[in-house]
Each structure stands twice: as C-alpha cells, then as structure tokens.
C-alpha positions in Angstrom: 38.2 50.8 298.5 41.5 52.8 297.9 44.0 52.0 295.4 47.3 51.4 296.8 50.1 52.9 294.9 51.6 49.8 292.8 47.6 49.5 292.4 47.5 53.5 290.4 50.8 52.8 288.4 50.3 52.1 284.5 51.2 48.6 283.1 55.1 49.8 282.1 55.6 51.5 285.7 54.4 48.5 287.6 56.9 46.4 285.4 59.1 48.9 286.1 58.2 49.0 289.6 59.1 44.9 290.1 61.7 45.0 288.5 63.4 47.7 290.8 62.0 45.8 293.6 64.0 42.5 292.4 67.1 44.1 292.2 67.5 44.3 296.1 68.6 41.9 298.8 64.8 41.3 299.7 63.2 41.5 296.2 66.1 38.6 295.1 65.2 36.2 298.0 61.3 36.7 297.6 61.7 36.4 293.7 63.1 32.5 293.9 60.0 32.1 296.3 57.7 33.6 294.1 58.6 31.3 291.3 58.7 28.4 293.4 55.3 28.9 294.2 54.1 29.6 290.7 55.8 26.1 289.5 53.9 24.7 292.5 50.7 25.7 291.6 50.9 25.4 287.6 52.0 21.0 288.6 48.8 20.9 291.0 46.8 22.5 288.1 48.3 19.5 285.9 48.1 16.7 288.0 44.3 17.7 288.5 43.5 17.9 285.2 45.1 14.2 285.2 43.3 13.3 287.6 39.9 14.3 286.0 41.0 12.8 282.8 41.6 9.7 284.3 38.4 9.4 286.5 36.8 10.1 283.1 38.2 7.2 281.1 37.6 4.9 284.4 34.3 6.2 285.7 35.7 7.2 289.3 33.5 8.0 292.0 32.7 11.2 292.9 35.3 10.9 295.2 38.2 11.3 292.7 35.8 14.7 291.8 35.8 16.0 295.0 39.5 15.5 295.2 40.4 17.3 292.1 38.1 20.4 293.4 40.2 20.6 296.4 43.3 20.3 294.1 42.1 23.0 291.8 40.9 25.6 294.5 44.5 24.6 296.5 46.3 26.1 293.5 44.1 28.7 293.1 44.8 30.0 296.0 48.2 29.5 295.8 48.1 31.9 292.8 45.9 34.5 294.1 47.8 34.4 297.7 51.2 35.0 295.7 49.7 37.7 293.3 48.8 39.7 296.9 51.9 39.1 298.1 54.1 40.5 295.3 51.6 43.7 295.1 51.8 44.0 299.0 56.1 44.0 299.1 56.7 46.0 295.9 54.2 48.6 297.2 55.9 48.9 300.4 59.0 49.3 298.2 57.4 52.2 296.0 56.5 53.6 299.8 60.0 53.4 301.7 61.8 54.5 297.7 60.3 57.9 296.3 61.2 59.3 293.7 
C-alpha cells in the first residue's frame, strides 16, 4: 500500500504539518472536534475500567464483562476513527498547500 504524503513526512514535519493545518478556518473547527472526541473516548476508557473493577469486587455476571468489551472496543474505535481522520484532512492540506 502507498504512503500518503503526511504518511512520508518525518516526526517534526508532520508536527509541523498539523500545526499549519490548525491555523486555518477548517483546521480550527475540526481541532475543538478532534479534542472532543479524544475526551470522549479517554471517559469511556475510565468508566470501563470502573466497571470491571466493580464487577470484580461484586462478582458480576458475565454480563457486566461483555458490556465493558463493547465499551472498550467503542472507544477504541473512537481513537483509531479520529487518528484517520486527522491524517486524512491534514494530507489533503499538504496536497491543495505546496510548498
């Protein structure tokens, strides 16, 4: 599979790269997104491992178990849907900006 562009740039060009990206119109609306996403997914992680530690201390049926794997993978996702997307619009922005 081919790299995309962001994909080929070095770890302080890619930093680079977002941060040029969050400077516009678009970038500053996606960025409040982005981070509401991340708090989203970081409190499901939480509340899952609350969960677990709970069903632990009060022998829970496997119920409470399954639940907590839905939870997890639901915030995994989250994360790995959000990482895509931030590599997706700040390569389109290396694209339509040359340098």
């Amino acid at each position: 599979m081919l790299k995309n562009k962001y994909q080929r740039l070095n770890k302080e060009e890619r930093k680079k790269a977002k941060e040029d990206f969050y400077k516009t119109e678009f970038g500053k609306s996606k960025k409040a997104i982005f981070n509401r996403i991340l708090i989203y997914s970081i409190l499901i992680i939480l509340y899952g491992i609350i969960l677990t530690i709970v069903g632990l201390i009060k022998h829970s049926s496997i119920w409470n178990f399954i639940a907590v794997i839905l939870l997890f993978s639901c915030a995994f996702v989250l994360l790995i849907g959000r990482y895509k997307i931030i590599v997706r619009d700040v390569n389109n922005y290396l694209i339509k900006n040359k340098k």
